[in-house]
C-alpha positions in Angstrom: 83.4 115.3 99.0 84.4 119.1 98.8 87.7 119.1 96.9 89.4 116.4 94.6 90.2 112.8 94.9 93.7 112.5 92.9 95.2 109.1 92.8 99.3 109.0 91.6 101.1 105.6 90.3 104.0 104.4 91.1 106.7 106.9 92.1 109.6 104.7 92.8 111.8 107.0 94.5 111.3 109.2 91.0 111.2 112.4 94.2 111.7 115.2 91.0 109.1 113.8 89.1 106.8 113.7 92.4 107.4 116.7 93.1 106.7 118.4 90.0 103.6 116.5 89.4 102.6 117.9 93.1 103.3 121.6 91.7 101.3 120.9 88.8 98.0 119.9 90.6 98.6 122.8 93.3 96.5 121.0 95.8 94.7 122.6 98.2 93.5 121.6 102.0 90.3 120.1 100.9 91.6 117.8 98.2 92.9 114.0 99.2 96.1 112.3 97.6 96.3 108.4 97.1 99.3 107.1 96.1 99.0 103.7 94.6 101.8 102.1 96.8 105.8 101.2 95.4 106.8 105.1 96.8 109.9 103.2 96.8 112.8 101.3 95.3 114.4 101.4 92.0 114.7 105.5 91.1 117.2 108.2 93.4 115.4 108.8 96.7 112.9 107.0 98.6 113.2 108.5 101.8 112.3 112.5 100.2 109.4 110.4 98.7 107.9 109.4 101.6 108.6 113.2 103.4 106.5 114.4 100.4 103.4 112.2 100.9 104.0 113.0 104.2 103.8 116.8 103.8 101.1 116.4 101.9 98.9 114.3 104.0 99.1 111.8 101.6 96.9 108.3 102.2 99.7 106.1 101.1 98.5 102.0 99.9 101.2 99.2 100.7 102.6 97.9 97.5 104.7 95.0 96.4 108.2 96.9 97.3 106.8 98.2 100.6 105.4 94.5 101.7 108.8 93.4 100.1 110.9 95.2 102.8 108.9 94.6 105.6 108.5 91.3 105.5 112.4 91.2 105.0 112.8 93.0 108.4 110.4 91.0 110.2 111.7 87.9 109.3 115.5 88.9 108.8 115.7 86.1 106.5 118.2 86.4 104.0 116.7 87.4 100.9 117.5 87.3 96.8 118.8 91.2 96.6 115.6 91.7 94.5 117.1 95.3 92.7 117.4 98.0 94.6 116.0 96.5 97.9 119.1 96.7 99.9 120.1 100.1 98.6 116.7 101.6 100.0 116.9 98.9 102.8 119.8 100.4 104.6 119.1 104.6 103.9 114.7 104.0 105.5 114.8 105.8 108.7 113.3 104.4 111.7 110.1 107.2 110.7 109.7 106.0 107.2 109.6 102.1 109.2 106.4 103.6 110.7 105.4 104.9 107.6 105.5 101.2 106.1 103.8 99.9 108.4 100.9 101.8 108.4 99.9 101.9 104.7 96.2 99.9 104.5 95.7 97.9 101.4 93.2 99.5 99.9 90.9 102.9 99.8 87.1 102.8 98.9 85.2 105.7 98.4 81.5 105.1 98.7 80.5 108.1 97.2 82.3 107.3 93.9 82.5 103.5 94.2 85.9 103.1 93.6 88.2 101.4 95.3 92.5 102.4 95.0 94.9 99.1 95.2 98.3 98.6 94.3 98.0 95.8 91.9 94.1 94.6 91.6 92.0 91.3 92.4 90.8 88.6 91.7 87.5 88.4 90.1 85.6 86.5 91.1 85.7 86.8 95.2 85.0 89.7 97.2 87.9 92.4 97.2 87.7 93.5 100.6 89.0 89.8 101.7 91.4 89.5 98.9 95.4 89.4 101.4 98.4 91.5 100.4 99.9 88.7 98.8 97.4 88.8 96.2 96.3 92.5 95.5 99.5 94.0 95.8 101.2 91.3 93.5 98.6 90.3 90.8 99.0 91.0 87.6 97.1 88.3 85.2 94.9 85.5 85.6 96.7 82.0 85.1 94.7 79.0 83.4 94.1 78.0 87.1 92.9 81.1 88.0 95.3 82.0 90.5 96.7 85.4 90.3 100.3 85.6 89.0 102.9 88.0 87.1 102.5 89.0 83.5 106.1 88.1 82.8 105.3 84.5 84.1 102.4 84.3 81.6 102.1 86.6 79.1 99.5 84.5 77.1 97.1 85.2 80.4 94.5 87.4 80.5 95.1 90.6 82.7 92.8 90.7 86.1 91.3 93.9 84.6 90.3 92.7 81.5 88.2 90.2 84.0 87.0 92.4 86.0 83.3 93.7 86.1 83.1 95.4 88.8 81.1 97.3 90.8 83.5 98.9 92.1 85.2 100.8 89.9 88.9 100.2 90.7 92.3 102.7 89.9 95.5 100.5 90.4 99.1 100.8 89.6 101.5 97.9 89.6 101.7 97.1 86.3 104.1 99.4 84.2 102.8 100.4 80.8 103.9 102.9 78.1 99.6 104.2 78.4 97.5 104.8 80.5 94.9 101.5 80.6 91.3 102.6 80.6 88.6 100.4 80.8 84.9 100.4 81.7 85.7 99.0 85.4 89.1 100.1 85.7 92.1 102.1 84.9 95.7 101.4 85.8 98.1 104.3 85.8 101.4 103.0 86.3 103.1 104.4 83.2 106.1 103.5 84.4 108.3 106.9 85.3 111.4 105.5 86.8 112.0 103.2 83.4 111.9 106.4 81.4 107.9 106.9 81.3 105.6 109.3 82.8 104.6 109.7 86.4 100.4 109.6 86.2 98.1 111.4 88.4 94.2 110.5 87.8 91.8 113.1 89.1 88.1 112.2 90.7 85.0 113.1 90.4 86.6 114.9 86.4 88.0 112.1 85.7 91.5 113.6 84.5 94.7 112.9 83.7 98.0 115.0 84.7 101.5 113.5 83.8 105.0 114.6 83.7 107.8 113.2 82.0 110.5 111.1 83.5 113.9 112.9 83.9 115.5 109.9 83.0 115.5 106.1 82.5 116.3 105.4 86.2 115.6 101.7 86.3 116.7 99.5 83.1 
């Protein structure tokens, strides 16, 4: 690996905030970007979002909003107008459609044994198998041990509190005021269209670069 690995958390449309964080880690041709999936929904401009990963090469993982919308145009069913969905539904172009469709669900890196996912895994089976359903979505661990939302069941353990890895995992998904560190993992959705911080995590360092929100886009 010659340059960086630099993982970003949810940007949500937050296209300022993206693009100042972008500025601030004046990338260069040998570094890679991951961006840990929900580009869009929610904050003022998905589409310039997805031009910037585009311009810079980005590798960009499918999150829950991205497999939200496609499944939505696939099946045409009519859907609960889940937030912002039919906002950003209507302004995709037919390019950023291609865009969705080719995110993968995760990124490993043998070199560094780290994997990048949206939302995490289970456990106790092997990752690489784990569907979208589950590693873009999960969040805790019920008393079942089925993946579901912390919202659902707070009491619940989070999947990364469970997780032992090897491999070490960097996730977003789940929007916190901090940055979660732990021994196997570290999530960095610090949630920057509710107000937060937009988080980039930078490999092998180990670093963190944020900027602040603009604004509480999203209540």
């Amino acid at each position: 690996m010659n340059g960086r690995l630099i993982a970003i958390g949810d940007i949500h449309g937050c296209h300022q905030e993206f693009a100042e964080l972008l500025e601030r880690l004046s990338l260069t041709k040998d570094d890679s970007l991951v961006l840990l999936g929900d580009l869009v929904n929610r904050g003022p401009d998905s589409c310039k979002v997805i031009d910037l990963a585009r311009q810079c090469r980005a590798i960009s993982l499918l999150g829950n909003h991205e497999l939200r919308l496609l499944n939505y145009r696939r099946t045409k069913e009519p859907y609960s107008n889940k937030e912002t969905d039919a906002e950003t539904f209507a302004k995709l172009r037919p390019e950023d459609w291609s865009y969705l469709e080719e995110m993968p669900l995760t990124h490993f890196v043998e070199e560094l044994n780290t994997v990048f996912v949206h939302g995490g895994f289970l456990p106790d089976e092997p990752w690489q198998r784990q569907p979208a359903s589950v590693v873009t979505r999960i969040q805790i661990i019920d008393k079942d041990g089925k993946p579901g939302k912390r919202a659902e069941s707070p009491e619940s353990p989070l999947w990364a509190d469970l997780w032992n890895g090897p491999p070490f995992v960097v996730y977003g998904h789940t929007p916190r005021p901090e940055i979660y560190k732990l021994k196997w993992s570290v999530g960095i959705d610090t949630a920057c269209v509710m107000g937060g911080h937009l988080t980039a995590y930078i490999l092998p360092e180990k670093r963190f670069v944020q900027v602040k929100a603009r604004r509480r886009y999203f209540p």
